[in-house]
Each structure stands twice: as C-alpha cells, then as structure tokens.
C-alpha positions, 0 to 999 in steps of 0.5 A, spaced: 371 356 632 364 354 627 361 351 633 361 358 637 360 362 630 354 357 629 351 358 636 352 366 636 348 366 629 343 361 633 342 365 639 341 371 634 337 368 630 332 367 636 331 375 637 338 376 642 341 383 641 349 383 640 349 386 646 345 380 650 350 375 648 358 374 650 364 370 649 368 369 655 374 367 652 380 364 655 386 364 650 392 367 647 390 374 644 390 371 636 385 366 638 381 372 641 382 376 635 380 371 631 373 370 635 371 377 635 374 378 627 368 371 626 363 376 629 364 382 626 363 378 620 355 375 622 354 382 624 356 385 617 352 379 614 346 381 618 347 389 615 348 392 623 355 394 621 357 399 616 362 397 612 363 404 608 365 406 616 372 403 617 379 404 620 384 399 620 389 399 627 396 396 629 398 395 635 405 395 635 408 392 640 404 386 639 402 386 632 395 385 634 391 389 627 384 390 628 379 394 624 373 397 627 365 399 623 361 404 625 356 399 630 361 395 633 361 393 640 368 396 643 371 395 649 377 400 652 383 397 653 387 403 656 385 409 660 383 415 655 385 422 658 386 426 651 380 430 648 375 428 653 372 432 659 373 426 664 377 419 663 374 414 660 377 408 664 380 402 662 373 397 661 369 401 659 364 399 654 361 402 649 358 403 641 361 406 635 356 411 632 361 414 626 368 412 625 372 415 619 378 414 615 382 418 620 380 414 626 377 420 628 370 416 632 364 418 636 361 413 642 356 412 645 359 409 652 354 404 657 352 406 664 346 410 667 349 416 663 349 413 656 354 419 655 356 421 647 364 423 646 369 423 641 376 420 640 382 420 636 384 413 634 391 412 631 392 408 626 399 405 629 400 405 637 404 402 642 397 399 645 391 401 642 385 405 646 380 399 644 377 393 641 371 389 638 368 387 645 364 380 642 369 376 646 373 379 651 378 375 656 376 372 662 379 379 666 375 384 662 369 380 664 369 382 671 363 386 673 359 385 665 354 381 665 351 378 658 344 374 657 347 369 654 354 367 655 358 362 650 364 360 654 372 358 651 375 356 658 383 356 654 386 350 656 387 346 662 393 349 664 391 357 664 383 355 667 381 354 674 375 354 679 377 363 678 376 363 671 370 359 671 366 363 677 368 370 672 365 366 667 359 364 669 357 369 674 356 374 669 350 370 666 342 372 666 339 366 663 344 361 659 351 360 659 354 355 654 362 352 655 366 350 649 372 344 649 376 340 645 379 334 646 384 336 642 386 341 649 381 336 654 383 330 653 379 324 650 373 326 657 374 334 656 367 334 659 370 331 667 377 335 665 373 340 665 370 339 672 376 336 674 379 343 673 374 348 675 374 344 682 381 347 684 382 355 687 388 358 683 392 360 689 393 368 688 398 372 693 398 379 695 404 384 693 407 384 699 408 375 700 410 376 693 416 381 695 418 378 700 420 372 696 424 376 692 426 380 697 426 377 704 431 382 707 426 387 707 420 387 712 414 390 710 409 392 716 402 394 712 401 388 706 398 390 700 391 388 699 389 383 693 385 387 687 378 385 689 377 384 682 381 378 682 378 375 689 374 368 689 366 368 691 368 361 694 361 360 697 358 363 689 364 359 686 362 352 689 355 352 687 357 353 680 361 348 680 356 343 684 351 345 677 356 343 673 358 337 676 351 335 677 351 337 668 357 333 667 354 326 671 347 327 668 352 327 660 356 322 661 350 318 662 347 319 656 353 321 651 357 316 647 363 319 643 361 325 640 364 331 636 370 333 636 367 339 639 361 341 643 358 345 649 355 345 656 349 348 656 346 351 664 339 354 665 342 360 671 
C-alpha cells in the first residue's frame, strides 16, 4: 500500500491532476476501500478536499463505510432516478461541489455536458448511490481513460489477459503494475506474464442456461455484454510489450522489495 500512495503523491507532485492519475484495482472490496480512503488522506493533506464538508455512509448490505468531502472524485454505483430531471447511470463519474450533513450533496457529472445536479445521499442504505473514484475495480474502468494509471492486478487467481487489457487500455501516457511476492510468488514479475497471457473464458447467457437446463432449447442467444469482450488483437499487443519489459527486467534485476512496479511508456 505505501508503494502506491508513494507513487500517486509522486505523480502529483510532478503537476498531474487527481483526475489525471487512476488506480485500477483488482481485489476484494475492503483492499479498495482502503486504497480510496489512502487517497483521500493525500488530497485532505494537499488542501484540494475540505474537511468541514463531510458525511459518513454505510452500506448495509455489506458493511462497507465510506464518508465523502466536498472536492472528491466520485463514481455512481447504481442508476439514480429520484430527485434528478434525467438518470444518472451507473458509472458516471463526477465531483462533489457541496456536501452537508445531511447528505444533501451537489455534483458536477463529467461529459461534454458538465451538468450540475443535486442528490440526497442517505446515510444507511442497502447500496449505496456512490464512492470515492480514486481507485475503482477492474469492471468500472471500462471506457474511462486516465494519464496515468497505477495498476493492482489482485491476485493470480481473479486476474487474466481480460483484466489486463481493461487496465491497460485506458492508459494516455503511463501505466505502472504493482505485485507482491506474497500473491506472485517468489518471480511475480513472470507470474504475471504468465497470467496475463491466458483469455478468461466467458459465455453467453443462453450457453450458461443450457447447462442448468438442457430441456429448454432457446433459438436466439443472448449476446455477451460488449463491455466484457476482449480486443484479442489490442490485448496481444499489450502482453507482447509486457513480455519484452519482463525479459528486459529480469536481465537486469536481482531480488528486490517486497513490493514493486512495472513501468510502460504507452
């Protein structure tokens, strides 16, 4: 977790917004609250958040807290239709402008349009409309784009060619991959090549009924969300460069930190 905190504050530092810098993060839900909460606590450190406008949420279902200033970087978790003229969609990103203490918070939504609108938050709900958007899951990523992104690709067990492609994608200018040997192995560097090298297989809604039910035929299959599809050929190239980083690597590397990062010129 230091590695990562040290390199955002890095990036930062060199004249990067918060906006120009993501963390793509592969992981349990705790790991990513976790990384989000570290980043608040940079920007509350740099004056961009103000502390005097806050408010604490829980989420019920799955105990998840979080608590939002006003200048924080959101992400809307689920569809809001209540109070607002039209939808805000699942994904959307945006800022806080205001927050007070009764949840009662104005944003500034990204896209050409920029539009300003108001929402309640509640303090406890089943799941909550929003979170911080510093770090954000491997899903959530798709069709964001960053400067810079700082990748955690989870572990080998959760990650594959798929999650690599999302992550990388996305990229402007510089992407950075973080592993441990704890989850990598004593050679995270070649696990990692090793995983990002194999498609996760994916099938369509109407193969996975048919498994559970193959009495019933259907005649027209249900397509694959477009979002989770593969750039096979886009994919390929990106695990090509890693490959050539990774050889390049373990040339010149002997053992090292416990916990270390790739970085790519895309």
């Amino acid at each position: 977790m230091s590695d990562i905190v040290e390199r955002y504050r890095l990036h930062r530092e060199s004249g990067r917004t918060a906006r120009e810098v993501g963390i793509v993060y592969q992981g349990s839900n705790v790991g990513l609250d976790t990384v989000n909460r570290f980043l608040q606590r940079e920007r509350l450190k740099m004056g961009e958040l103000d502390v005097r406008q806050r408010f604490k949420m829980i989420e019920t279902s799955t105990g998840r807290r979080f608590t939002l200033f006003s200048g924080d970087l959101i992400i809307v978790n689920q569809t809001i239709f209540e109070g607002v003229a039209q939808p805000i969609r699942n994904g959307t990103r945006g800022e806080i402008l205001r927050i007070d203490e009764t949840g009662r918070c104005r944003l500034r939504l990204e896209g050409k349009e920029r539009r300003e609108v108001t929402v309640q938050l509640q303090a406890q709900k089943d799941m909550q409309d929003m979170t911080a958007a510093y770090a954000t899951n491997t899903i959530k990523t798709q069709g964001a784009e960053v400067v810079v992104d700082l990748v955690v690709p989870g572990n080998p067990g959760v990650s594959s060619l798929n999650v690599g492609y999302s992550a990388w994608s996305r990229v402007v200018d510089h992407v950075e991959v973080f592993l441990d040997r704890g989850n990598w192995t004593d050679n995270p560097v070649r696990m990692l090549g090793k995983v990002w090298s194999a498609e996760h297989e994916k099938h369509s809604a109407s193969e996975v009924m048919s498994w559970e039910t193959e009495e019933i035929e259907i005649d027209d299959p249900i397509e694959e969300d477009l979002g989770d599809l593969t750039e096979s050929v886009e994919a390929q190239r990106l695990i090509n460069e890693l490959r050539s980083e990774i050889e390049r690597q373990e040339r010149e590397r002997g053992d090292d930190d416990f916990g270390f990062g790739i970085g790519l010129q895309m």
